[in-house]
C-alpha positions as a Markdown table, in Angstrom:
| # | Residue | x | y | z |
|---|---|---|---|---|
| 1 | Unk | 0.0 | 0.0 | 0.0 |
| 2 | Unk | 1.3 | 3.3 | -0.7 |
| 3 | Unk | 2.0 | 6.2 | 2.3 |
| 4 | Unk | -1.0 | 8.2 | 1.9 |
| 5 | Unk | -1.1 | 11.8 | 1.4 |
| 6 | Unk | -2.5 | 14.8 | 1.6 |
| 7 | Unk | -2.7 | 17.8 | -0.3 |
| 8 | Unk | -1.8 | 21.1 | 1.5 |
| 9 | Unk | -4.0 | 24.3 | 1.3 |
| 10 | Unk | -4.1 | 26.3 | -2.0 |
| 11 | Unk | -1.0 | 24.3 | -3.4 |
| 12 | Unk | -0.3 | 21.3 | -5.6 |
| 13 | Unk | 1.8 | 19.8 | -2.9 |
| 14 | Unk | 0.8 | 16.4 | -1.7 |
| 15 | Unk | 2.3 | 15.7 | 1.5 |
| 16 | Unk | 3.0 | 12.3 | 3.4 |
| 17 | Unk | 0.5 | 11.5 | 6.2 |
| 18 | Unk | 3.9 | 10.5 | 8.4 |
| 19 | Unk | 6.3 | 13.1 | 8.7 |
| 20 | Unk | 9.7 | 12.2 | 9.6 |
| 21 | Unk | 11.0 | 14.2 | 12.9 |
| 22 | Unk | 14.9 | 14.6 | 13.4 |
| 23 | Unk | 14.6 | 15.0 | 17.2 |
| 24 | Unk | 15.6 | 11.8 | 18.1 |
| 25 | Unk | 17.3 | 10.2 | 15.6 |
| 26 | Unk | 19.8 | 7.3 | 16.8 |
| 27 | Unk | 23.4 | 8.4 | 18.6 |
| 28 | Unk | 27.0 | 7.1 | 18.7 |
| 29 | Unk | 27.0 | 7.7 | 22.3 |
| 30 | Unk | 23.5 | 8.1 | 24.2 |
| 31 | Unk | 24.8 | 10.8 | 26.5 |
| 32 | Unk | 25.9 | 12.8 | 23.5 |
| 33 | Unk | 24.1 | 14.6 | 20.9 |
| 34 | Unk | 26.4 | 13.7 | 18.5 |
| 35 | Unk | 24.3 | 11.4 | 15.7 |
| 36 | Unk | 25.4 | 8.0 | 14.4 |
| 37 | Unk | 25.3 | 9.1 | 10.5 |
| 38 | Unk | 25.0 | 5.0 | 9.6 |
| 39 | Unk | 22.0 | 4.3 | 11.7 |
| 40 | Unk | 20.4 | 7.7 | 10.9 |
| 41 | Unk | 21.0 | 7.3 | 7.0 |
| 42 | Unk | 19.1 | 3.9 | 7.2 |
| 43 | Unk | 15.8 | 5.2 | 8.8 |
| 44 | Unk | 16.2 | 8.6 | 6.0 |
| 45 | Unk | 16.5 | 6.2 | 3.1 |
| 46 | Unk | 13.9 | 3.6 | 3.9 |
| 47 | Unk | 11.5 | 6.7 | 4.7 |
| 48 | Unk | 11.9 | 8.4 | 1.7 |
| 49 | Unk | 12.3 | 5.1 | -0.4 |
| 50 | Unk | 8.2 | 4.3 | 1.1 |
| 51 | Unk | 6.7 | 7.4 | 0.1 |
| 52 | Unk | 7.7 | 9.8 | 3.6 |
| 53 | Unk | 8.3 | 13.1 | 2.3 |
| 54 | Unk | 8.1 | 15.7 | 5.0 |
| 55 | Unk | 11.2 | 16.0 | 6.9 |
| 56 | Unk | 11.4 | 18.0 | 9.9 |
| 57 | Unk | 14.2 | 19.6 | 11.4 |
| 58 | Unk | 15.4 | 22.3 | 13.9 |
| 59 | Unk | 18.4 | 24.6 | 14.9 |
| 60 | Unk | 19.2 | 23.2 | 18.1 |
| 61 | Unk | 18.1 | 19.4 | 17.1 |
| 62 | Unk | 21.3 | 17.6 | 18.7 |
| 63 | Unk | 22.8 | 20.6 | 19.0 |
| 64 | Unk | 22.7 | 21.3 | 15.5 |
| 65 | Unk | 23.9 | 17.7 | 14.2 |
| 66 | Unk | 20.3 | 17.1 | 12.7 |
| 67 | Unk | 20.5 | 20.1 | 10.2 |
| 68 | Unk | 24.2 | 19.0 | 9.5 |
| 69 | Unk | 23.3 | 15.8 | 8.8 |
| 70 | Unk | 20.4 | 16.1 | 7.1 |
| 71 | Unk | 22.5 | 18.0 | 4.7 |
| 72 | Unk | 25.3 | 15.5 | 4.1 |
| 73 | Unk | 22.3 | 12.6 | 3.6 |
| 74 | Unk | 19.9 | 14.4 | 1.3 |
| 75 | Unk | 22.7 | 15.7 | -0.7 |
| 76 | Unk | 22.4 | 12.5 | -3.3 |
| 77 | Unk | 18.1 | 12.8 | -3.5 |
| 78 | Unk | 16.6 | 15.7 | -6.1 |
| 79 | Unk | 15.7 | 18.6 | -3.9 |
| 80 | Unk | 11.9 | 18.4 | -5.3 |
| 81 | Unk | 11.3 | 15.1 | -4.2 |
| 82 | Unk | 10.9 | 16.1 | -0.3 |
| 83 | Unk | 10.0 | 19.1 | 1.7 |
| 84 | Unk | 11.8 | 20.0 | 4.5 |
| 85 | Unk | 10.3 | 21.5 | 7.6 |
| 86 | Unk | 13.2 | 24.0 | 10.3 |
| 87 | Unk | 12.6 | 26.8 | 12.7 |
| 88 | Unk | 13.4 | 29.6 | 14.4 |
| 89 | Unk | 14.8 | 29.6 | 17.8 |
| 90 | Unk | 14.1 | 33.6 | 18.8 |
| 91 | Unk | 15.2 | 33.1 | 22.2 |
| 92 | Unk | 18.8 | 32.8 | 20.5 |
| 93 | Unk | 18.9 | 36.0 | 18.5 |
| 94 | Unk | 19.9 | 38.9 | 20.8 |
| 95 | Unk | 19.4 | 41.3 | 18.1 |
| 96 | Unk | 17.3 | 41.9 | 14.9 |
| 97 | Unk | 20.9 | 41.2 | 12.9 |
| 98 | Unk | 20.8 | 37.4 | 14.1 |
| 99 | Unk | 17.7 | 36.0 | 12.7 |
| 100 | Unk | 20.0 | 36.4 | 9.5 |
| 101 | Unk | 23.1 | 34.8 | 10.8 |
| 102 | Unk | 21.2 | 31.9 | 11.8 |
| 103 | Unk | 18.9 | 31.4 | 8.9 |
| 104 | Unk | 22.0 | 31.8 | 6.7 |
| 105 | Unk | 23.6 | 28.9 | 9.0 |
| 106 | Unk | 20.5 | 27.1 | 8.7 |
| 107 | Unk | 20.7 | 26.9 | 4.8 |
| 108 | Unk | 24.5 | 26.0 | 4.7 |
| 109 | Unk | 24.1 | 23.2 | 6.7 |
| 110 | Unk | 21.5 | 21.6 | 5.3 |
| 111 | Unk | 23.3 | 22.5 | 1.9 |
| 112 | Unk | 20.1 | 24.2 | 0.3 |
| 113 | Unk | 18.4 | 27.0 | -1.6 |
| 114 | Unk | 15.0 | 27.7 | 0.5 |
| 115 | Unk | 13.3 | 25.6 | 3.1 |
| 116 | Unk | 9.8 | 24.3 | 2.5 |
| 117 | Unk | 8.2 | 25.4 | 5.8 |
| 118 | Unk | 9.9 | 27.7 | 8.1 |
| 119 | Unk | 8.2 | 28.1 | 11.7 |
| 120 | Unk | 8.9 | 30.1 | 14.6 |
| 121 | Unk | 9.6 | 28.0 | 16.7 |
| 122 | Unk | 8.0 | 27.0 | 20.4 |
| 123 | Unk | 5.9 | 30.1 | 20.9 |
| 124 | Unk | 4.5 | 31.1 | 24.1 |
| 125 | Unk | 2.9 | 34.6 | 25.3 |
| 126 | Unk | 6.6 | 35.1 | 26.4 |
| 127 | Unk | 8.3 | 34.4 | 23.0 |
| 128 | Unk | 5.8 | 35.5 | 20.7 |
| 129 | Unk | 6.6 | 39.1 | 22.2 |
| 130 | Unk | 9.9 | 38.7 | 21.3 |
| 131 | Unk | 9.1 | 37.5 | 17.8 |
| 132 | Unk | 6.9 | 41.4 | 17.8 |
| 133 | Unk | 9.9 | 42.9 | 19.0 |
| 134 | Unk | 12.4 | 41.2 | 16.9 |
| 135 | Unk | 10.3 | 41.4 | 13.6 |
| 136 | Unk | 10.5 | 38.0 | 13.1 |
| 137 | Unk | 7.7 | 37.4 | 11.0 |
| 138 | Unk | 8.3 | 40.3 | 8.6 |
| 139 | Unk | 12.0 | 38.9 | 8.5 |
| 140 | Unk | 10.0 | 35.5 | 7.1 |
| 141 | Unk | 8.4 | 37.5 | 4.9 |
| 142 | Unk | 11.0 | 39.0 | 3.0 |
| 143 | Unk | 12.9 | 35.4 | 3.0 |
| 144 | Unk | 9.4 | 34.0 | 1.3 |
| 145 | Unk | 9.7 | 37.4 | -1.2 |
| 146 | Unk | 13.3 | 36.3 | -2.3 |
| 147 | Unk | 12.7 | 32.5 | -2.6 |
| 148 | Unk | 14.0 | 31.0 | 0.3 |
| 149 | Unk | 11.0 | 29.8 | 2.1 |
| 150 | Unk | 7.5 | 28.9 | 0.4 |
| 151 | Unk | 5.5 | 28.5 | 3.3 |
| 152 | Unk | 5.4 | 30.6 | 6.9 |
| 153 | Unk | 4.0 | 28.8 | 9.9 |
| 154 | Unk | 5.2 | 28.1 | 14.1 |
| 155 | Unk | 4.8 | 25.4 | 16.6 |
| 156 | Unk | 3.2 | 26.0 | 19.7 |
| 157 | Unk | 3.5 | 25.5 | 23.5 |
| 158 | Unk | 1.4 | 27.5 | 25.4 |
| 159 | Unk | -3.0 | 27.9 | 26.0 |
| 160 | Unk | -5.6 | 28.5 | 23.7 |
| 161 | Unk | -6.2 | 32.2 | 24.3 |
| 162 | Unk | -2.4 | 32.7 | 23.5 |
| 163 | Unk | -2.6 | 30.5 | 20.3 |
| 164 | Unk | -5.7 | 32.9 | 19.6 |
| 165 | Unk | -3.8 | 35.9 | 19.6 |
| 166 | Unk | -0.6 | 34.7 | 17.5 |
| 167 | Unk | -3.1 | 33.3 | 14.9 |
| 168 | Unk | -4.9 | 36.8 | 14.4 |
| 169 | Unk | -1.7 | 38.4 | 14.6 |
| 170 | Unk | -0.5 | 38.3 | 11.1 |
| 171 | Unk | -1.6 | 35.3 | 7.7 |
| 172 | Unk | -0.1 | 32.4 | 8.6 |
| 173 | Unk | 0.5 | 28.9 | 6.3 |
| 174 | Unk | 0.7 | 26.6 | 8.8 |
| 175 | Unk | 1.0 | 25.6 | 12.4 |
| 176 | Unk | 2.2 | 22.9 | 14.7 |
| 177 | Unk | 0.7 | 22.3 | 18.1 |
| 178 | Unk | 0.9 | 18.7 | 20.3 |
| 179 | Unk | -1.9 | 16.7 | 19.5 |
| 180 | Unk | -2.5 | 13.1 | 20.9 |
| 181 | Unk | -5.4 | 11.3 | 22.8 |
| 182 | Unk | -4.0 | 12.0 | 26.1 |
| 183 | Unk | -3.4 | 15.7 | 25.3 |
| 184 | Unk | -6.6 | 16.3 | 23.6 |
| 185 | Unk | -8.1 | 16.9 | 26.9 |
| 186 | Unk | -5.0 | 17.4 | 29.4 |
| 187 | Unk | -3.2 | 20.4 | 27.5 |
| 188 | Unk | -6.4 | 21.2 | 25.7 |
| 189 | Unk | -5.4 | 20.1 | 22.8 |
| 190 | Unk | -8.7 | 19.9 | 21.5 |
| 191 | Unk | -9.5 | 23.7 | 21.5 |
| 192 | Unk | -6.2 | 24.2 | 19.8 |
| 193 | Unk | -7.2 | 22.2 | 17.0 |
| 194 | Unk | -10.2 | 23.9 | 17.0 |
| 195 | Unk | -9.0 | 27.5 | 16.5 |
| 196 | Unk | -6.3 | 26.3 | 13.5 |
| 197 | Unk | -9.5 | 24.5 | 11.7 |
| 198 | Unk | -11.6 | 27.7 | 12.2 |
| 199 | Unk | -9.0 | 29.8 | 10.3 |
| 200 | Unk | -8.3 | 27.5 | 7.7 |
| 201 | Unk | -4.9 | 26.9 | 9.4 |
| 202 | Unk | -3.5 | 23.1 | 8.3 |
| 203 | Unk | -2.2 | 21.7 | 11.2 |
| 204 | Unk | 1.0 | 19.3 | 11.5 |
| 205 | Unk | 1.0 | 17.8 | 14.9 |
| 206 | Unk | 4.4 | 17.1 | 16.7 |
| 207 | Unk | 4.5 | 14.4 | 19.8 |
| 208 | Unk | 1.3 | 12.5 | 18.7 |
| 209 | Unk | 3.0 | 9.7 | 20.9 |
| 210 | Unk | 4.2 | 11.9 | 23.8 |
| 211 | Unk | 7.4 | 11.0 | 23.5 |
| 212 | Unk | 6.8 | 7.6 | 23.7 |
| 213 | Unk | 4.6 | 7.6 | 26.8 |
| 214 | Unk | 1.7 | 6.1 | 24.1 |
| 215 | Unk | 3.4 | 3.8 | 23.3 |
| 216 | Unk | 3.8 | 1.4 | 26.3 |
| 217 | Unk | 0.7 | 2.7 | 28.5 |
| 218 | Unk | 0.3 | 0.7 | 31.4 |
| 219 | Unk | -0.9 | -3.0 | 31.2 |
| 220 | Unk | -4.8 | -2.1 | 31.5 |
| 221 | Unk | -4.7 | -0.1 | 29.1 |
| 222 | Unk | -2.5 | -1.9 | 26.9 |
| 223 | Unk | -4.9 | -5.3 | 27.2 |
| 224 | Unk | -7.5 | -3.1 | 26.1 |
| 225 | Unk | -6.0 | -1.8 | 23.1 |
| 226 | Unk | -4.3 | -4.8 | 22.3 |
| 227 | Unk | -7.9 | -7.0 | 22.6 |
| 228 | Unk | -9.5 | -4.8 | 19.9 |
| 229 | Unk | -6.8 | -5.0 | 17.6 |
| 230 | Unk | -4.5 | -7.7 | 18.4 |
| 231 | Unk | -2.4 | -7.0 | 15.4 |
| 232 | Unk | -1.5 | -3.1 | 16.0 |
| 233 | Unk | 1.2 | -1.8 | 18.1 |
| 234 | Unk | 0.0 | 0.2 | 20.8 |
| 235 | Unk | 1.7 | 3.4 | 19.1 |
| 236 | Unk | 0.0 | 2.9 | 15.8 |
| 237 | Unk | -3.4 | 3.7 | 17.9 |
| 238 | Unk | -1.8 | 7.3 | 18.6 |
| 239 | Unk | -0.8 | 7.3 | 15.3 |
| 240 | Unk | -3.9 | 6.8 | 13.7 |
| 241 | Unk | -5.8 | 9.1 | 16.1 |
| 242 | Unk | -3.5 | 12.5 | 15.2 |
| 243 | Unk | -4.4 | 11.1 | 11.7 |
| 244 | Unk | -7.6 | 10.8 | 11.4 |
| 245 | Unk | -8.2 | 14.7 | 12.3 |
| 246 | Unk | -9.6 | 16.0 | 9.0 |
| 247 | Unk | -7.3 | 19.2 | 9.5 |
| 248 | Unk | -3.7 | 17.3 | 10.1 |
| 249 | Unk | -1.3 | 18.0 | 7.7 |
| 250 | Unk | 0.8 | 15.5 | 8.3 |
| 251 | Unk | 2.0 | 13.5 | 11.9 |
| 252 | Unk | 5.3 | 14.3 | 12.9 |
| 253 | Unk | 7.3 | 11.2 | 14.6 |
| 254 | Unk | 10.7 | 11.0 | 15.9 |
| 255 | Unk | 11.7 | 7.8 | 15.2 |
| 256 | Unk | 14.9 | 6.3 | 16.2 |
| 257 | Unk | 15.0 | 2.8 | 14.9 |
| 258 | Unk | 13.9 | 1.7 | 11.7 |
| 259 | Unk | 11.4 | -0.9 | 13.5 |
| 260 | Unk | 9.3 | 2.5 | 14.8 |
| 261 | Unk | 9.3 | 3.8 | 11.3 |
| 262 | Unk | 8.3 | 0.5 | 9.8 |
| 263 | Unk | 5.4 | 0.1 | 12.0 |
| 264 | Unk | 4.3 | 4.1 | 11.7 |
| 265 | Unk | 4.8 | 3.9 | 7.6 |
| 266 | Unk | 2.5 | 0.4 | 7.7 |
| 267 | Unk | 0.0 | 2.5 | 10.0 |
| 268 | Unk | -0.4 | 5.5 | 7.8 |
| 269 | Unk | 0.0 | 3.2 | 4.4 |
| 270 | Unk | -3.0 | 1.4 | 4.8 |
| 271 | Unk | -4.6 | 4.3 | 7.1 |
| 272 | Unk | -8.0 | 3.2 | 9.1 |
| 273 | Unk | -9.4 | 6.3 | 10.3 |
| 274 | Unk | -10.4 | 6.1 | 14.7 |
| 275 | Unk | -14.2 | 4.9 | 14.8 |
| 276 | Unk | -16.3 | 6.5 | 17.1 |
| 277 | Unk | -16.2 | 3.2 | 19.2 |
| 278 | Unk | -12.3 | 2.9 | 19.3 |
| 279 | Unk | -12.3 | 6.6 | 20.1 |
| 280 | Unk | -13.9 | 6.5 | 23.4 |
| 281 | Unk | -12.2 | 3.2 | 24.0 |
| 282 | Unk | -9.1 | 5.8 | 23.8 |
| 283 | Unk | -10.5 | 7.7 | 25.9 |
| 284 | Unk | -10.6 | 5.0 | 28.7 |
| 285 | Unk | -7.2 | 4.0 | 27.9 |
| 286 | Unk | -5.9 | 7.5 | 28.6 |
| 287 | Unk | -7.8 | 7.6 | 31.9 |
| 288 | Unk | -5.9 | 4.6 | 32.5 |
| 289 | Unk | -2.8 | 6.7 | 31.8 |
| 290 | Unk | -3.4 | 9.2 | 34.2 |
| 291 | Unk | -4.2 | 7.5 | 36.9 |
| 292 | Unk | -1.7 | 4.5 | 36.6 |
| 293 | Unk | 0.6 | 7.3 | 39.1 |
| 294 | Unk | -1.9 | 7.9 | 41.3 |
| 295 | Unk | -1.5 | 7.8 | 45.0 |
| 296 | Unk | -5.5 | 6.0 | 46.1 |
| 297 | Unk | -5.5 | 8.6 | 49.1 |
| 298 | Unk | -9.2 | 9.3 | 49.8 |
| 299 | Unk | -7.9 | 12.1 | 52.2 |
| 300 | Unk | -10.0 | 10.5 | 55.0 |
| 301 | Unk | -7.1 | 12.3 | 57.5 |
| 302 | Unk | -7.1 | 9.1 | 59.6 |
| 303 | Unk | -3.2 | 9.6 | 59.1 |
| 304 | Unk | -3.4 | 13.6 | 60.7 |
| 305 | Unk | -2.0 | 14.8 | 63.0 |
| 306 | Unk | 1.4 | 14.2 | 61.7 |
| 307 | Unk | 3.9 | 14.2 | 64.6 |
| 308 | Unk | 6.5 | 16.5 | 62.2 |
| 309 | Unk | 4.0 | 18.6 | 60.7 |
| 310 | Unk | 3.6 | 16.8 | 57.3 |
| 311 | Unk | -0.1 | 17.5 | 55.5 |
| 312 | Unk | -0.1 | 14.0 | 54.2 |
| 313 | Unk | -3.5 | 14.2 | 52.7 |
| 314 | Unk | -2.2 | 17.6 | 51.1 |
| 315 | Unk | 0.8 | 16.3 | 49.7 |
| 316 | Unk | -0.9 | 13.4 | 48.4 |
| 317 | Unk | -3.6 | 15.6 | 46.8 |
| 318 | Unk | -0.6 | 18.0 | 44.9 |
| 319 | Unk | 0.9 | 14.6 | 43.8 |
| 320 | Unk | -2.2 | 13.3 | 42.2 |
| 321 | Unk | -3.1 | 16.3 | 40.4 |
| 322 | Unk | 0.2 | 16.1 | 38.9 |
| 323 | Unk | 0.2 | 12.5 | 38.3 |
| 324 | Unk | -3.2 | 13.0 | 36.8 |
| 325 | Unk | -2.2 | 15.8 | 34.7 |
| 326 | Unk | 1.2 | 15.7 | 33.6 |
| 327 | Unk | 2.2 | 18.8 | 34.5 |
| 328 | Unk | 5.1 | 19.9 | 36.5 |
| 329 | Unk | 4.6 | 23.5 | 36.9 |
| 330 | Unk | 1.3 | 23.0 | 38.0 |
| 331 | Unk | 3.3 | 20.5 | 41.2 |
| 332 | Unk | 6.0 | 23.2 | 41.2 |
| 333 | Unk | 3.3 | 26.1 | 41.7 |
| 334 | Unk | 1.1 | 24.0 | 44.2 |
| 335 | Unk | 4.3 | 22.8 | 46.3 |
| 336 | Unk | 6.0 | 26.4 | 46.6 |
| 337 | Unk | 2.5 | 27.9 | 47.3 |
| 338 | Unk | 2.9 | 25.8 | 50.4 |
| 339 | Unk | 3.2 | 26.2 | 54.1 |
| 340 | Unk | 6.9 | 25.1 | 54.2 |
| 341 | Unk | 6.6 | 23.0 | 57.4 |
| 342 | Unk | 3.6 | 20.5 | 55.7 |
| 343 | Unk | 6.2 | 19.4 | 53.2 |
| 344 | Unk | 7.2 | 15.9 | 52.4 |
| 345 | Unk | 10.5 | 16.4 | 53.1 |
| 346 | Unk | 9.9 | 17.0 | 56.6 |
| 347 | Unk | 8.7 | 13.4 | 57.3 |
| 348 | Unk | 10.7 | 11.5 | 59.7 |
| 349 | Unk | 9.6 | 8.2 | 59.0 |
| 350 | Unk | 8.5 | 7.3 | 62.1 |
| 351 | Unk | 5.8 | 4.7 | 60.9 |
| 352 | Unk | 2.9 | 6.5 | 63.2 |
| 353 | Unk | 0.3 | 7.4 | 59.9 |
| 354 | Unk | 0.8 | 4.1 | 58.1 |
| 355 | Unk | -1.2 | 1.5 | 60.6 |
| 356 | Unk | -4.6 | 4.0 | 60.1 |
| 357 | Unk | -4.8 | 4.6 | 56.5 |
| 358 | Unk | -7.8 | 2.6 | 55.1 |
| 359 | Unk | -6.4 | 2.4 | 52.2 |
| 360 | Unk | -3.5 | 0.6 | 53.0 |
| 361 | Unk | -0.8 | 2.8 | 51.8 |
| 362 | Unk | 2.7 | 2.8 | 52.9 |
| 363 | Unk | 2.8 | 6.7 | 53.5 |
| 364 | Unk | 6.9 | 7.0 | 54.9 |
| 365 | Unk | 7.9 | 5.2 | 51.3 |
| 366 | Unk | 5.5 | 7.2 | 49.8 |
| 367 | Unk | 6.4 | 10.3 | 51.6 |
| 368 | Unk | 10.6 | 9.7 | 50.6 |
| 369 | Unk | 9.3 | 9.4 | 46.9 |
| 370 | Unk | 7.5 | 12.8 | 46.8 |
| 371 | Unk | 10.6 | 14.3 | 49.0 |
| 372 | Unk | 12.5 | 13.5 | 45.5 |
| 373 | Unk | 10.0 | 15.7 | 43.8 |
| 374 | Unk | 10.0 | 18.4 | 46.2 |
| 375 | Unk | 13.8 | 18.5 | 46.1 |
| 376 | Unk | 13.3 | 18.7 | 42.1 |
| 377 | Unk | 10.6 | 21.3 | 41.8 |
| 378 | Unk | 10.7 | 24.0 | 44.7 |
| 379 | Unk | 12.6 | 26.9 | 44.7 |
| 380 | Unk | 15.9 | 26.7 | 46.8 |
| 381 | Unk | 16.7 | 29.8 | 49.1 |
């Protein structure tokens, strides 16, 4: 079966449903950045060699290796036969003068003319100001006006109302927001979506596996998937849901073996769109996610009072919400919000709480594994 594609607003450009994502691409050594060119080389060629033809990139991918070697692989393939995807980093220009530098770096190591899609890249409230102040998008604009981009878009890490404002800022191609089952409802994913398909926005989607946490759940969830289609991967169901989205572009992946690619180019080759029924069975399987962290405290306060002060029933509640969610500011913001002296790390392990808790957890273990996080996440004086 052949990858399918789709075509790409206004344009003759048919683009692969799988998008290949240099991220992650394999190492020499797995503490350095540095990328093993053989390995790499293999997952390029069998991409492009099964129909993927969207390759995304980025300035600081392994500290620049992925734009370096994505240059030295693609020099032997016709330029028209893929479309390459990179971005810029605006907290790394300090002045007006250095979105030029690094475009112009951009293009000599990837040993090209023009880049397909150019995004600013990661924009929040924060660097989207910066982008104002920098003049960033009419810098794009006069790249697009001499040739060296064709299409103007930016990914996005930040809420709603933000990606509101930087899509009625100024006429955009294209954006990139994290999309997957889990985020549809945890990052609001969904709404996101939303406003791109309102504006007649295409949308690529980056992490639709969330880097990799789809891919092995947790073993309920994983039965469950694997019962309805005993066949599929587990990741080919995240797949397939960023897929089926009527307004997706294309799916970004990062994948760093060529089995992940195999099994992502089978999923998108002979695409099943999500049914309604395996939808909400996703649904269950990423409340399974969330709560496969969870700490069952029912905050009964049979365990108060602590005899060193600890809120357990706090703590545990603060842990939850971010095991739930996923979200380490929010634990950050909760735990330095605070009354210092309720913290985990204040627990002595005296044994006292343990005997009363209903629910049968062993709260000093417990209590040593959230004084990890604590140490992690709060502010030191």
């Amino acid at each position: 079966m052949p990858m399918t594609v789709r075509r790409f607003k206004n344009s003759e450009l048919n683009i692969s449903l799988l998008g290949l994502g240099t991220m992650r691409l394999p190492r020499i050594n797995p503490d350095e950045a540095k990328i093993d060119d053989v390995r790499a080389k293999e997952i390029l060629d069998y991409a492009l060699a099964h129909g993927v033809n969207y390759i995304d990139t980025a300035y600081m991918y392994h500290d620049g290796d992925s734009e370096r070697f994505l240059g030295d692989a693609l020099a032997d393939y016709d330029r028209a036969s893929y479309y390459l995807a990179d971005k810029m980093p605006i907290w790394m220009a300090k002045e007006p003068a250095d979105l030029e530098k690094i475009f112009d770096e951009q293009l000599r190591r990837l040993k090209t003319d023009y880049i397909d899609f150019y995004l600013c890249h990661s924009l929040t409230k924060v660097h989207f100001a910066r982008c104002k102040e920098m003049g960033l998008y009419e810098f794009l604009m006069q790249k697009k006006a001499e040739g060296k981009i064709r299409y103007i878009g930016f990914s996005f890490h930040d809420s709603p109302d933000v990606l509101e404002e930087i899509v009625n800022a100024y006429a955009w191609d294209f954006a990139q927001i994290q999309l997957n089952y889990a985020d549809w409802e945890i990052q609001n994913a969904r709404r996101q979506y939303e406003i791109l398909a309102e504006n007649g926005i295409p949308c690529i989607v980056m992490e639709p596996v969330r880097g990799g946490a789809l891919a092995d759940i947790c073993p309920t969830a994983n039965d469950m998937l694997k019962a309805a289609r005993p066949n599929d991967s587990i990741a080919s169901w995240a797949i397939r849901y960023a897929a089926t989205k009527p307004n997706v572009l294309t799916v970004l992946s990062g994948m760093s073996n060529l089995d992940q690619l195999k099994d992502n180019i089978a999923t998108l080759s002979d695409f099943a769109p999500i049914t309604e029924e395996e939808d909400a069975l996703l649904a269950r399987a990423a409340h399974e996610w969330r709560m496969k962290d969870v700490i069952p405290c029912t905050a009964c306060r049979y365990c108060m009072d602590c005899p060193a002060g600890v809120d357990i029933p706090a703590m545990f509640a603060h842990f939850n919400e971010f095991a739930m969610n996923k979200s380490r500011g929010r634990y950050a913001k909760a735990l330095n919000g605070a009354d210092p002296a309720t913290l985990a790390g204040n627990c002595v392990a005296c044994g006292e709480c343990a005997p009363h808790c209903p629910q049968h957890i062993a709260i000093p273990d417990k209590m040593a594994e959230l004084t990890k996080w604590e140490e992690k996440l709060i502010k030191q004086a």
